[in-house]
N, C-alpha and C positions, 0 to 999 in steps of 0.2 A: 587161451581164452582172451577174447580183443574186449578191453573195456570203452564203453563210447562216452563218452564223457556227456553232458546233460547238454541238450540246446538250448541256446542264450540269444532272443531276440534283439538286433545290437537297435539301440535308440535313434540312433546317428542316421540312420537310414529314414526315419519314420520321421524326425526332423526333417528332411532333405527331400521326403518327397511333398512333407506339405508345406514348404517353400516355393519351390516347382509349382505348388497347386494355386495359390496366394498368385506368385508372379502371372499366373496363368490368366488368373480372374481379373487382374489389374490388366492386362494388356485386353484383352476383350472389351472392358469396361472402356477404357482410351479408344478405341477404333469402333464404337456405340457411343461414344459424346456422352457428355454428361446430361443427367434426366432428371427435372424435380419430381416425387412423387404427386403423380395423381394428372402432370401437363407433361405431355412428353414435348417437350421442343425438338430434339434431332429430327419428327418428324416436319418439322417446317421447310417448306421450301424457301426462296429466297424470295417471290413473291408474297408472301405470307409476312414474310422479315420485315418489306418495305412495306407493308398495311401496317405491321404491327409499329415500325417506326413514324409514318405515316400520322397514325392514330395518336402515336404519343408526346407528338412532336408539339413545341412552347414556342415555335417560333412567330404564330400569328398571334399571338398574346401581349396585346402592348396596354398600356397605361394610358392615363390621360394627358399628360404631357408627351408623351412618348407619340399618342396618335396626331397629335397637333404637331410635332416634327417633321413626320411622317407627311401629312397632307400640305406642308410647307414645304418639303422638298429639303430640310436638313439633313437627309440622313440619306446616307447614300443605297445604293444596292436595287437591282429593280424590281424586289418583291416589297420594296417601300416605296415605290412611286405609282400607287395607287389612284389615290385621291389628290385633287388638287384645288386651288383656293381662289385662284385666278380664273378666268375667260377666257380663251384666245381670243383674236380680233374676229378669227373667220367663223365662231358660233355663235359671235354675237351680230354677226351681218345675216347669218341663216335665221337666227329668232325673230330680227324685224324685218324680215322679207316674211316669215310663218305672221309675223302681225299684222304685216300690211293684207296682205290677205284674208287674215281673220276678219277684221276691218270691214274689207269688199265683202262681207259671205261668203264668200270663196273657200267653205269650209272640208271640201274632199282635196283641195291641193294644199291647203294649208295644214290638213291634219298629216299629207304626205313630208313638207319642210319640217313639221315638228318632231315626228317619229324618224323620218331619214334621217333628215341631215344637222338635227342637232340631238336627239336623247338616244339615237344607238352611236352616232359617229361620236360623240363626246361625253360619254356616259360615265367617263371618272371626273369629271367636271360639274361645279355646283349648277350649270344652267341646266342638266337634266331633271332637274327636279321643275324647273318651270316650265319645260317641253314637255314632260309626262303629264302637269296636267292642263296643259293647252292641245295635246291629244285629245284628251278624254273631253276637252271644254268641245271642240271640234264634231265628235260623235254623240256629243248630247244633241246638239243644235243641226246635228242630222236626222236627230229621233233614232240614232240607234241605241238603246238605252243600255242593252245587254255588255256590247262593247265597251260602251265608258262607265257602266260601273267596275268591269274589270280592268279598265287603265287609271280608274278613280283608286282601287284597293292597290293598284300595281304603286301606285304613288304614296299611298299611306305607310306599305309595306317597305319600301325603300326609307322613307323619310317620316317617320313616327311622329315627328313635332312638327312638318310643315306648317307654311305660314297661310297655305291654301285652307288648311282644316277647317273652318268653317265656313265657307264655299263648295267643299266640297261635302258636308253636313250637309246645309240644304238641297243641292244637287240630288244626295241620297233618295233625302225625302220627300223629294218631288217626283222620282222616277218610283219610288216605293207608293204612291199614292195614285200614279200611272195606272202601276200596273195591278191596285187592287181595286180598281175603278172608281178612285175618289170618295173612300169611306166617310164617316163620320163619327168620332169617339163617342163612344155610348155614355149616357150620363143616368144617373139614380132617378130620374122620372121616366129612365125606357123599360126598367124592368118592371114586371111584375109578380104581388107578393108571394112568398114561397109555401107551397103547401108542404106542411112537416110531414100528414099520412102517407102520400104517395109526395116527395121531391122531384122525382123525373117525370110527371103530368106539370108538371108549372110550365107555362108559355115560356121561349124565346124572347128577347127584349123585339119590342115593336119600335122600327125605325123607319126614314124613308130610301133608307139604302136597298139597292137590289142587287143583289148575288149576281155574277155573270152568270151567264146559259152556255155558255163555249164549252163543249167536253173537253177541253184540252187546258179546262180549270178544273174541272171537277177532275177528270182523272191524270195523275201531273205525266206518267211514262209517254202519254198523247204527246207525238211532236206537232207545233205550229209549225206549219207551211205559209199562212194565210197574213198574218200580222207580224210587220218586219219591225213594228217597236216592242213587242215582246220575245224574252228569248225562246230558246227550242224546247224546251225542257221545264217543266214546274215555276210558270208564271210566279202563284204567290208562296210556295216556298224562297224565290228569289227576291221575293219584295218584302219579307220577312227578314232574310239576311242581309239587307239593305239597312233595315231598320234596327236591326240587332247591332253594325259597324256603327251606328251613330253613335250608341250609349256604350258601347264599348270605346270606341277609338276618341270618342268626343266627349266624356261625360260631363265636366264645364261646358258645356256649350248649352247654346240659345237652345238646341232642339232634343235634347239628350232625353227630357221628360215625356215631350211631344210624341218621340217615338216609342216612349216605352209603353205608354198611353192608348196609344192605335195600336201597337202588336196586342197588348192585351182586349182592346177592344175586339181585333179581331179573333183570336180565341175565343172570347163570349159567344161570338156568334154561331160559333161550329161549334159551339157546344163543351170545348174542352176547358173543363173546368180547374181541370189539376195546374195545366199551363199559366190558365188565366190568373190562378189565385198568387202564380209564384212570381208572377210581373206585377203583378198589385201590390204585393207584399215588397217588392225590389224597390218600386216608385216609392211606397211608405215610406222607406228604411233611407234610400239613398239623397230622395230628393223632398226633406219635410218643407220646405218651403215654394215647392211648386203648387201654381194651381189648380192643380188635378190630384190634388194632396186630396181632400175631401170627397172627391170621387171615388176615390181609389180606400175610405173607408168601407166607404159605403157599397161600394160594389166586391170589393172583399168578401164581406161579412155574407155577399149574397151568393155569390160561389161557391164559400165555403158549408154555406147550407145546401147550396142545389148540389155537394159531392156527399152528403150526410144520407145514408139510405136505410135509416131505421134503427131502431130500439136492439134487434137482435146484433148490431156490428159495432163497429169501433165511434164511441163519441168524440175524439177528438177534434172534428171539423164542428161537432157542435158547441163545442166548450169554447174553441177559437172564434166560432161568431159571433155568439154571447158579448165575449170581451171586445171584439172589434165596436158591434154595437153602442155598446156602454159608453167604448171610447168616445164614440162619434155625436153623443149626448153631451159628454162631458167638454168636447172640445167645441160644438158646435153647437150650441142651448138654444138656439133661436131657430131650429129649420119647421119649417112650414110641415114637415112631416113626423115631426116627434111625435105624435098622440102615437100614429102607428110603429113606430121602433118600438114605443116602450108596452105596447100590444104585441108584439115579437120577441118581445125579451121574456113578457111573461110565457110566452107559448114556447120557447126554449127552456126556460125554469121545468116546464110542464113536460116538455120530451124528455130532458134530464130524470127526472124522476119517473116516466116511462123504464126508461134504460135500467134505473133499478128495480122496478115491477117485474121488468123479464127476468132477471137474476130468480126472482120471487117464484114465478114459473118455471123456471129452469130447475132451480132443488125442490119445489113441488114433484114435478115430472119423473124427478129422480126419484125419490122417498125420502129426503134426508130434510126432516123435518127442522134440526139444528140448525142448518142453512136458511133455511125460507123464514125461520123467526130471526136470523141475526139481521139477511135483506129486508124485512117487513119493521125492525129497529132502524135502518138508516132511512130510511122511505120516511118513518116520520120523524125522526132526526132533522131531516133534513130541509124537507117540504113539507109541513105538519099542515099546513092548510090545502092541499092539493089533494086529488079523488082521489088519488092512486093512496095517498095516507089515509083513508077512508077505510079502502081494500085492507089497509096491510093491518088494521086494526082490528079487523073483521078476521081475519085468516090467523092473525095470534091470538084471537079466541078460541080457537078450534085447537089449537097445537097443548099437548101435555105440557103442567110446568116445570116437567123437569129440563125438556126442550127448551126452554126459553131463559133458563140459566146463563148467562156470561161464563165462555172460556176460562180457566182459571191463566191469569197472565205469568208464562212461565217462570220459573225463582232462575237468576241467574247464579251460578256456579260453573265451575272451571270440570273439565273433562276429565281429570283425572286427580287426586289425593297429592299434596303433597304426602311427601316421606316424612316422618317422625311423630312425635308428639304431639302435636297441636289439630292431628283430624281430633273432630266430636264424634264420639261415636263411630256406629259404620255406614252414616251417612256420608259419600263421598265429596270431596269439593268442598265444604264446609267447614269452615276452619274459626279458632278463637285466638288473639294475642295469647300465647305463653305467656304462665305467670312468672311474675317476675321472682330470683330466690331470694330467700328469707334470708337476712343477715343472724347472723347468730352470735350472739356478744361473747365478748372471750372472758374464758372460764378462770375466776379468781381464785388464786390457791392464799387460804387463810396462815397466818404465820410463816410468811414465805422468809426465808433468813434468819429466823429463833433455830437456835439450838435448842433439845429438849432437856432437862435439867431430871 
């Protein structure tokens, strides 16, 4: 009889193959690149590499001493010799041969020496900032308007502080007045007063300005063919953005108010009132000492009424009138038209307490009588003299008194009991100072140390 003795799994083996398996995964891993989770880079190509070096690259990042090195010509390398500080002789023979010309009228050959052959041929040089806008100077005084306000912005956008800026401010807003045919800023004697029942029956302000007739105003996608001083495309959209780069790019400047003035004027006119009111409010805010400061109360106050469309919606254009008004009393006590503001003011008081009337109607509608007494309490709270408190005096007579009870105003307490002793009761949250423990005087043992006899 053959005894087989017991099999015995040797370890050695089971070691040895998950080595082999280890080694295995490590070499695959080496010939797939390393991967962070979640970006795989092996997939990058090498183009991808150089975007990505590209992208992250510090080398155009200079200082302010650094940039002045740089445009001096210290610093070697020729991705530092950009900018330079000097003239040559020969851009500055090209500039006054563009002036002698300018000079003569000679303004289509002149605008060819200032754009050739000095602001592209020498365009890392300070004289292109004076060729750019001796360009545009060139194509104004051709009446092409469209053109040089985009070689007027090509200049602002290169050179942010030029010394042209306010030349080229007024330019703006002489071609922005071009082309909205000569407005006139609306003043507080063109409108008239605003009806609170219906706001959108109230007239247009009466001026002597007329609207162009050209469909190619009225509808802006219309190209002009016909008039070469305006562009092809949305006349007074364009004369808008004209007027907008002033108070933007210029706000120091002589004309910064001027313009903000006319755009919101021309909103008024079309009606747009949400626009109007937020250029009114900018003039307020940004320019209190211009003169169109007092206009721009008062015409405020009146947009923000002709945007107000009733009792059942949102009163805050009417709350905001109110106050403008007020203001306009208080800073300006002498105007010829006070009787009537402060005829306006009461008749906003009057819409105000409108607005809580609806409320009134509104939980009537409902049934919930609690409601329409608590609204029918702030009506004469509020406006105790006004009809609508007349009403709501009348309609809490009618309501049961248990209805007209005040809310009990809730007890504050905390959400949950503390733990221990000190809850009262099984009212939760409610809690008392634990008393403090009682000292207990210590107990005197009589004949302490007599022996007893």
């Amino acid at each position: 009889m053959t005894i087989c003795p017991p099999v015995r799994w040797r370890h050695e083996c089971w070691a040895a193959t998950r080595t082999r398996a280890l080694a295995a995964i490590a070499v695959c891993a080496a010939l797939a690149g390393c991967q962070t989770p979640g970006f795989g880079t092996s997939g990058l190509s090498k183009k991808d590499d150089a975007q990505i070096t590209e992208m992250t690259s510090t080398e155009e990042i200079h200082g302010p001493m650094e940039r002045f090195a740089i445009a001096a010509g210290f610093k070697d390398g020729e991705k530092n010799k950009k900018r330079q500080l000097v003239n040559p002789p020969e851009a500055m023979a090209a500039y006054q041969k563009g002036e002698e010309l300018f000079k003569q009228k000679r303004y289509v050959e002149a605008e060819t020496v200032f754009w050739k052959e000095c602001a592209e041929k020498f365009a890392v040089y300070p004289i292109r900032e004076d060729s750019l806008f001796m360009v545009a100077e060139c194509l104004y005084f051709q009446e092409k308007y469209a053109k040089a306000q985009d070689k007027y912005d090509l200049c602002i956008k290169e050179y942010s502080t030029t010394r042209h800026l306010d030349e080229i401010s007024r330019r703006k807003f002489e071609i922005a007045r071009i082309w909205l045919k000569f407005p006139d800023n609306i003043t507080a004697t063109d409108v008239k007063p605003v009806n609170f029942d219906d706001p959108g029956s109230t007239p247009l302000p009466e001026t002597n300005y007329k609207e162009p007739t050209d469909w190619t105003y009225r509808v802006p996608i219309l190209p002009n063919f016909t008039d070469g001083k305006r562009p092809m495309f949305d006349t007074q959209g364009r004369a808008l953005e004209a007027l907008k780069s002033i108070w933007l790019n210029d706000p120091t400047g002589p004309l910064a108010d001027d313009a903000l003035m006319l755009s919101a004027s021309y909103y008024l006119r079309k009606g747009d009132y949400t626009e109007a009111d937020h250029l009114y409010e900018l003039l307020r805010k940004e320019f209190p000492k211009s003169p169109h400061v007092e206009n721009a109360y008062v015409l405020g106050a009146y947009v923000k009424l002709m945007s107000y469309q009733g009792p059942e919606y949102d009163a805050t254009e009417l709350r905001e009138a109110k106050k403008l008004r007020e203001a306009t009393l208080r800073m300006y006590p002498n105007r010829p038209d006070r009787v009537r503001m402060e005829a306006e003011i009461k008749k906003m008081e009057l819409a105000e307490a409108g607005q809580l009337w609806a409320d009134v109607k509104y939980y009537k509608a409902k049934g919930k009588p609690k409601g329409v007494a608590i609204y029918c309490k702030e009506v004469i709270r509020k406006f105790p003299n006004s009809e609508y408190a007349v009403k709501a005096r009348e309609e809490l007579a009618k309501i049961k008194p248990e209805d007209k009870q005040e809310p009990m105003q809730p007890r504050k307490y905390e959400e949950a009991a503390k733990p221990g002793k000190s809850a009262v009761g099984d009212e939760p949250g409610v809690f008392e100072e634990p008393a403090a423990p009682k000292k207990v005087p210590p107990k005197v043992i009589e004949n302490f140390g007599q022996s007893s006899m």
